[in-house]
Structures are given as C-alpha cells and as structure tokens.
C-alpha positions in Angstrom: -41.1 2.7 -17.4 -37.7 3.9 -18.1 -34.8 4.4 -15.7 -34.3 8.2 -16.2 -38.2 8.2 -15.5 -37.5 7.0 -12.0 -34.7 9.4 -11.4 -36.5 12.6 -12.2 -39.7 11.4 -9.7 -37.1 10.3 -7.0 -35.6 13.8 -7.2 -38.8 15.7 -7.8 -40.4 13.5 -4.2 -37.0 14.4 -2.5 -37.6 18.1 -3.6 -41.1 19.4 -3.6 -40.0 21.4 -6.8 -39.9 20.4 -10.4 -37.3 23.4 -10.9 -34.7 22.6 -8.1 -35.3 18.8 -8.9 -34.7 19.7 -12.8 -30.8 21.4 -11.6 -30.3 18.3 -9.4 -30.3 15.7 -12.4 -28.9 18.2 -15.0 -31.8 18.0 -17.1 -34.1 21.2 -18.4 -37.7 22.0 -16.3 -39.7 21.5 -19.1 -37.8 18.0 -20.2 -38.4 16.5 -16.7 -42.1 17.9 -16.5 -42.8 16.1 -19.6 -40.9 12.6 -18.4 -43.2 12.9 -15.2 -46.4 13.0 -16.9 -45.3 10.3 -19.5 -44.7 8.1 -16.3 -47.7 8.8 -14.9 -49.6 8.2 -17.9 -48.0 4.8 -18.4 -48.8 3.8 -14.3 -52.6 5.4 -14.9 -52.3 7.7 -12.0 -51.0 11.2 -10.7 -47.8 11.4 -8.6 -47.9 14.8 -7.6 -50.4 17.0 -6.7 -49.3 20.6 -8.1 -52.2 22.8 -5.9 -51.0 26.5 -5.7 -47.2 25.7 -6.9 -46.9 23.3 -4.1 -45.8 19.9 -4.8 -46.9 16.8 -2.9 -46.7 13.3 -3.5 -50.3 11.3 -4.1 -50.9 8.2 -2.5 -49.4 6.8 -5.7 -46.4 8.4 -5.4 -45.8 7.7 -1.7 -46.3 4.2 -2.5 -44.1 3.9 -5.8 -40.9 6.2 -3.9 -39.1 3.4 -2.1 -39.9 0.9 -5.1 -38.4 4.1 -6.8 -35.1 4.1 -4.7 -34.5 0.7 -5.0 -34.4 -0.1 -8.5 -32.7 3.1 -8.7 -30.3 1.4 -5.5 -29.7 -1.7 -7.5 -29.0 -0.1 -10.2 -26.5 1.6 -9.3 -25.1 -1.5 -7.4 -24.8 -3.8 -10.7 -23.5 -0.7 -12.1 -20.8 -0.5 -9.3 -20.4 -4.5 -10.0 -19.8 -4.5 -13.6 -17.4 -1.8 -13.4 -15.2 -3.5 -10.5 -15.2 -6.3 -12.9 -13.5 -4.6 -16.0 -11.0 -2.8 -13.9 -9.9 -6.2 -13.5 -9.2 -6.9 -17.0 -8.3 -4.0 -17.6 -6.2 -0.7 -15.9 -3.2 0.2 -14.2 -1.7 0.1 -10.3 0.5 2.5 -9.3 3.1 0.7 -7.0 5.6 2.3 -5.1 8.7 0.6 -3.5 12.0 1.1 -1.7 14.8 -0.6 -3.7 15.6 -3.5 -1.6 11.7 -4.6 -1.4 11.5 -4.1 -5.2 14.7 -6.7 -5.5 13.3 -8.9 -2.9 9.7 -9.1 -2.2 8.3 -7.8 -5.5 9.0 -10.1 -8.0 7.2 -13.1 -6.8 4.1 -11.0 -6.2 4.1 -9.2 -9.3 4.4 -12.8 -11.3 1.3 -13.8 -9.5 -0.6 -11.0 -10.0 -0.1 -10.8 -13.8 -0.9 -14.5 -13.7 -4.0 -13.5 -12.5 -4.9 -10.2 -14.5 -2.4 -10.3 -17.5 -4.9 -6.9 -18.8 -3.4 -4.4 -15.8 -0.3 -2.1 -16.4 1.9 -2.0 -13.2 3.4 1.2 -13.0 6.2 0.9 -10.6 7.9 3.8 -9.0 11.3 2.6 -7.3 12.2 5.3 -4.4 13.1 5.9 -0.8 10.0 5.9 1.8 10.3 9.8 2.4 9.5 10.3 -1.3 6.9 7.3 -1.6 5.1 9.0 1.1 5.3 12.3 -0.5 3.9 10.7 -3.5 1.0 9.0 -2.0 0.0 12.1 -0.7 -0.1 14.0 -4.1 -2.2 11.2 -5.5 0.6 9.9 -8.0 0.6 6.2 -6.3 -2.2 4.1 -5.6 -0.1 1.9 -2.9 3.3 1.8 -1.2 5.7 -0.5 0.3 7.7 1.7 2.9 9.7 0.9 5.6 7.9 1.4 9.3 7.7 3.4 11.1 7.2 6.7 8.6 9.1 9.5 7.9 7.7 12.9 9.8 4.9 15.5 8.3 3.7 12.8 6.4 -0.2 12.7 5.6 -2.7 10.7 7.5 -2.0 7.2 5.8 -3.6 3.4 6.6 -1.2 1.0 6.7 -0.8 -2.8 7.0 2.1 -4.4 8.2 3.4 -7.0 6.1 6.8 -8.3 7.6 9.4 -8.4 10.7 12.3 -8.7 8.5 15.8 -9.5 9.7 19.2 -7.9 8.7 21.8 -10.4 7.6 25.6 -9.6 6.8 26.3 -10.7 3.2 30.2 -11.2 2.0 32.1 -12.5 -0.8 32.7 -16.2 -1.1 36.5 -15.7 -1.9 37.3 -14.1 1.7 37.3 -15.4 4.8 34.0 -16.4 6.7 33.0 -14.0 9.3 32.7 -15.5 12.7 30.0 -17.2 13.9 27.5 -15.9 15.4 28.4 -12.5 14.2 27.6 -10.1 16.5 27.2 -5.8 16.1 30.6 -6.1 17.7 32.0 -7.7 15.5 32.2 -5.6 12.7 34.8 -2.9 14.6 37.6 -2.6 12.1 35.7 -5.1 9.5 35.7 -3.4 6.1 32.0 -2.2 5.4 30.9 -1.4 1.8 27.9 1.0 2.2 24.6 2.1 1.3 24.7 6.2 -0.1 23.3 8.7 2.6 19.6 8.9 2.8 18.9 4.6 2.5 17.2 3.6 6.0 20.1 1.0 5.8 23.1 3.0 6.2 21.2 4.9 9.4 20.6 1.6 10.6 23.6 -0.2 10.6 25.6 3.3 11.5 23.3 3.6 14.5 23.6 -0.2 15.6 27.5 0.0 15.4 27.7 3.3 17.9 25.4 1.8 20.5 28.0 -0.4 20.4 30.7 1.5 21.0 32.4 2.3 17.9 32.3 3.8 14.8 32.0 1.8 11.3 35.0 2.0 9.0 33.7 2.0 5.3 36.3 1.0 2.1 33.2 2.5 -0.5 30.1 4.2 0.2 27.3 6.5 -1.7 26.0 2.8 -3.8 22.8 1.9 -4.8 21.6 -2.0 -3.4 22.9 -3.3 -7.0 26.5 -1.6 -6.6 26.7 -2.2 -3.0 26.4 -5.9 -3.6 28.4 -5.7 -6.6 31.3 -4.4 -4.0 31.0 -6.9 -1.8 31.1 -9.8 -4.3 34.6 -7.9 -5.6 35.8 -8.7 -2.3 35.6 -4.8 -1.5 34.3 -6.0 2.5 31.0 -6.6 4.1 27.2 -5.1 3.9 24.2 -5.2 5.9 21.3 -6.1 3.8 17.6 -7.7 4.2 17.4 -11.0 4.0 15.2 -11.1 0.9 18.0 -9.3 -0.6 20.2 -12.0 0.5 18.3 -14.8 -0.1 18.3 -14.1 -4.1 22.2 -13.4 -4.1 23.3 -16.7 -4.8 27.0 -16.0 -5.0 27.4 -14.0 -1.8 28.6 -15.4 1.6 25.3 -15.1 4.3 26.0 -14.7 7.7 23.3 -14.1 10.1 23.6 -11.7 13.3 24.1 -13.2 16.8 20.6 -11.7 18.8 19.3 -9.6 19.4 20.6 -8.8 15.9 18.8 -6.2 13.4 15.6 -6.3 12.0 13.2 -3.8 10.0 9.2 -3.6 9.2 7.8 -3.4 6.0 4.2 -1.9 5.5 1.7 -1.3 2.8 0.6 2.2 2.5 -2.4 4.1 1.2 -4.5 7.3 1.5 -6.6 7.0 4.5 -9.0 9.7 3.0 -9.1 7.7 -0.6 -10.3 4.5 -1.5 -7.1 2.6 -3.5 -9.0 1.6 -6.9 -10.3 -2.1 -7.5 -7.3 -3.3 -8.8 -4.9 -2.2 -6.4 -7.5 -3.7 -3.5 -6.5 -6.7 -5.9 -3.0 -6.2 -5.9 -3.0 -5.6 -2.0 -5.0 -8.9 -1.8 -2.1 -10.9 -3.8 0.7 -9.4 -2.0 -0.8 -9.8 1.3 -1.7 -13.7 0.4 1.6 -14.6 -1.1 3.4 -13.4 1.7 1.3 -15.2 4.3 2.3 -18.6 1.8 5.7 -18.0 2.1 6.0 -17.0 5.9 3.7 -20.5 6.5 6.0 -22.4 4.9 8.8 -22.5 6.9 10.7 -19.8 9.6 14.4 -20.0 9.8 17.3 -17.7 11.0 17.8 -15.1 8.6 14.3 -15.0 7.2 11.6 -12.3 7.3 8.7 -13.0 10.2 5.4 -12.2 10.4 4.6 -8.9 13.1 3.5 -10.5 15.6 5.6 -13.7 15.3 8.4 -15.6 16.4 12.2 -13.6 16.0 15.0 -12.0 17.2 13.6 -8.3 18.3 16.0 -5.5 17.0 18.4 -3.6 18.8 17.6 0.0 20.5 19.2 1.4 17.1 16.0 -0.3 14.9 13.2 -1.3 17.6 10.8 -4.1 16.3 7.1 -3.2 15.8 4.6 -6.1 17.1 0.8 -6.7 15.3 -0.2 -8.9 13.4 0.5 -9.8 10.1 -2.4 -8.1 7.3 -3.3 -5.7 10.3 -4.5 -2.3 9.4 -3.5 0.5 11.1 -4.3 3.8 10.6 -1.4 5.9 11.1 -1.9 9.4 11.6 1.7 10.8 11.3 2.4 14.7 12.3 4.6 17.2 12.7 6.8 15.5 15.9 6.3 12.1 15.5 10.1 10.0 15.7 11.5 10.3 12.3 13.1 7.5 10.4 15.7 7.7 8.3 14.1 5.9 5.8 15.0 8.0 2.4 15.7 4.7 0.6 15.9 1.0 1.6 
C-alpha cells in the first residue's frame, strides 16, 4: 500500500468522480484509475462501485476512508515536523530595527540566538518604524522592532510589547554635571545636540520641552544615534537618548530625568494575516526570553521596564502604554489613528 495510493482513493471518496479527483491531485485519469485498482487488488476488495458512471464507496471503502485520512493526516504532520526542524539549522530571519534598538537591545539577543542556531543568516534591516512598517507589509521582513504606538495607514499588524523604556540625558564627562534630578525644565537654554528630523526622538524631546513652556535650543542637529553621541562626547551639549543606548556608552555622563520624566514602548511586529516562518517564531522566542532575564534581574532608575511594571509614566508629550510584557496585541491600524513620529529611533 503506497502513500500516493491513499491520496488518489481519499480524493476519489471526497469526489464521486475519478476525472475531477484525477485534476485535484495533478495526476492523469487513466494513471489514478490504474493506482485504484492496484490498491484494491492488494486489500482483496472493491472500493468503488462504478454502476452507470456513478461512483460510490463499498463497505470497504467507507471503512478504509478515515484510516485513509489519517495516515494521510500524520503524514503530513511528520512532514510538517521534519521541516520545522531544518529551518532551524538552516535559513534566514529578516529582522527589522530602529537604530537605537539595533545599538541597544539587539546585540545581546542576536549572540544568543546564533549560540543557539549558528546555521540561520540574520538579515538585518536598520530603519525608522514608518519604513519598517512599510516593509513588513510588502513581505520584505519577517519581524520588526518598532517604536509603539505605530505610524498611521499602516497594515493590520500583531504586535507584542516588549519594553517601557525610559529616556535618560547623556553628556560629556569633561563638562559640568547637570543638576540633579534633572527635570524637562531644565534643559531651557542647555545646549541640545540633536537627532535629524524624522527620529521619534527628536519629536519626543521637542514635544516634552514645549509642554513645558519653551522651545529647545540646539548647537547641531540632522545626526544619526552614532554622531549624535559622538557630539556630545566632544562636549558639543546634551542628548536625550534610551537608556539602552546609554547604558553601553561607557564614556558619557548619565543623568536620569526627575518624574514623571520620558519614556517610550518598544514592540515586536508581524503580519497579522501571515504566519512569521519557524525560525523567526525562534527568534521571537529568544528575544522575548532574554529580555524577561534581564528585566528580572534587577529594576533601577534609568532602566527599561516591563509594560505593565513598575516606572515613571511619561509626560503628555510621550504617554506610556500599560500590558503586560510578551502580550499580543493585534493592532489594527487605519487611516485616523494618532500618528507617531516615529520615522527613526
């Protein structure tokens, strides 16, 4: 009894027609007749009745069909098994990032997950959230980390919220040392080195300073993260930045913000309408776990937060989103909703 044996009956049962079951698995009429009868010859009884070009199943067929469907089932399932398995030794993820997640969050994960399957290429594609989004929706990334919440028009995405992060202000050791607590305040008539237009930062930290009641005064703008903290270190004034960001810039002055301070959401992002491929459900499953070991194991000022968690919550300029952390959310985003300015971050 051979597999493709099974498949022609199943489709012929499900049919009632040898020609229509003959289109169904690709195969020619005469090719699929002639499998049937060799089956039936090896089980010693008739399948079909064929009286007057109607086709019914005998008693023999009614009682082989589900026996039919299930090897055929669990076929398919160790089929489906195996295959997961060597996308795991082998293959690619698409990742998409904003700059300042790719400098802070990444690294760590990315180690780990090439620890774990050194055969997968990752593919990374280093953007603003307006164009990861635009990206995911054309099929070109598997995942994305973007900054929360998304920009308008985008396509119906799931996302899972990974952290509350908070906004620190970062300085050159050879000035002086902002006060302490810093506040939004504070930073009237401070030199501000700043993000180009188009970063969720720059909107950010321009926002926060007018609901405050003045506007920012900036000695360079239009960097990159690299330049911007390159500036500073020259002595060139003060950025805003994530705190993972700041945590891996050794040589730069940290100051954290008085509350309720600044803070952003980072989420994972794929196609709602199409399953991410096994090894990006991998990758998912590494990032996800390696940022719940780091939140666990300790939660001071200046760090990121799980949603959901313990925190300052941000000003009206950057309003904190609440879950929980590894949540999934489908997030159906339209024409209307609240943009962000969340081009690059």
């Amino acid at each position: 009894m051979q597999f493709q044996q099974l498949l022609y009956f199943v489709a012929v049962a499900e049919t009632r027609h040898f020609t229509r079951a003959a289109e169904r698995v690709h195969v020619s009429q005469p090719s699929l007749s002639q499998q049937i009868r060799a089956l039936e010859k090896e089980l010693g009884a008739e399948l079909f009745s064929r009286a007057r070009g109607n086709v019914a199943l005998t008693d023999a067929g009614e009682a082989l069909l589900p026996l039919a469907r299930r090897i055929l089932a669990d076929t398919e399932t160790a089929r489906h098994e195996v295959q997961e398995l060597v996308q795991l030794r082998r293959g690619r993820v698409r990742l998409g990032a904003t700059p300042s997640v790719c400098t802070g969050l990444l690294p760590d994960v990315l180690r780990a997950f090439h620890d774990l399957h050194p055969g997968i290429e990752l593919l990374i594609e280093e953007s603003g959230s307006h164009d990861l989004v635009r990206e995911l929706a054309r099929g070109a990334l598997d995942l994305a980390l973007v900054v929360m919440p998304l920009p308008a028009a985008s396509p119906a995405l799931t996302t899972v919220e990974l952290l509350h992060e908070d906004l620190v202000v970062v300085s050159s050791v050879a000035a002086p040392a902002p006060r302490r607590p810093l506040r939004i305040a504070d930073l009237e008539g401070e030199p501000l080195v700043m993000f180009r237009h188009g970063y969720d930062l720059r909107e950010l930290t321009v926002a926060a300073c007018r609901a405050a009641g003045f506007e920012p005064s900036f000695t360079v703008e239009g960097g990159e993260m690299d330049a911007v903290l390159g500036f500073v270190r020259a002595g060139l004034g003060l950025a805003v930045v994530p705190s993972m960001v700041a945590a891996r810039a050794r040589d730069l002055r940290v100051t954290a913000l008085a509350r309720p301070g600044l803070r952003r959401t980072i989420a994972l992002a794929h196609r709602s309408d199409v399953a991410p491929p096994r090894a990006a459900r991998e990758l998912q499953r590494v990032l996800l776990a390696t940022q719940a070991a780091t939140l666990g194991r300790a939660a001071v000022p200046g760090r990121a937060t799980a949603p959901g968690r313990g925190g300052t919550a941000g000003e009206a300029a950057a309003p904190a989103r609440t879950g929980t952390a590894g949540r999934a959310a489908t997030a159906a985003v339209t024409n209307g909703q609240t943009a962000s300015a969340s081009d690059s971050s």
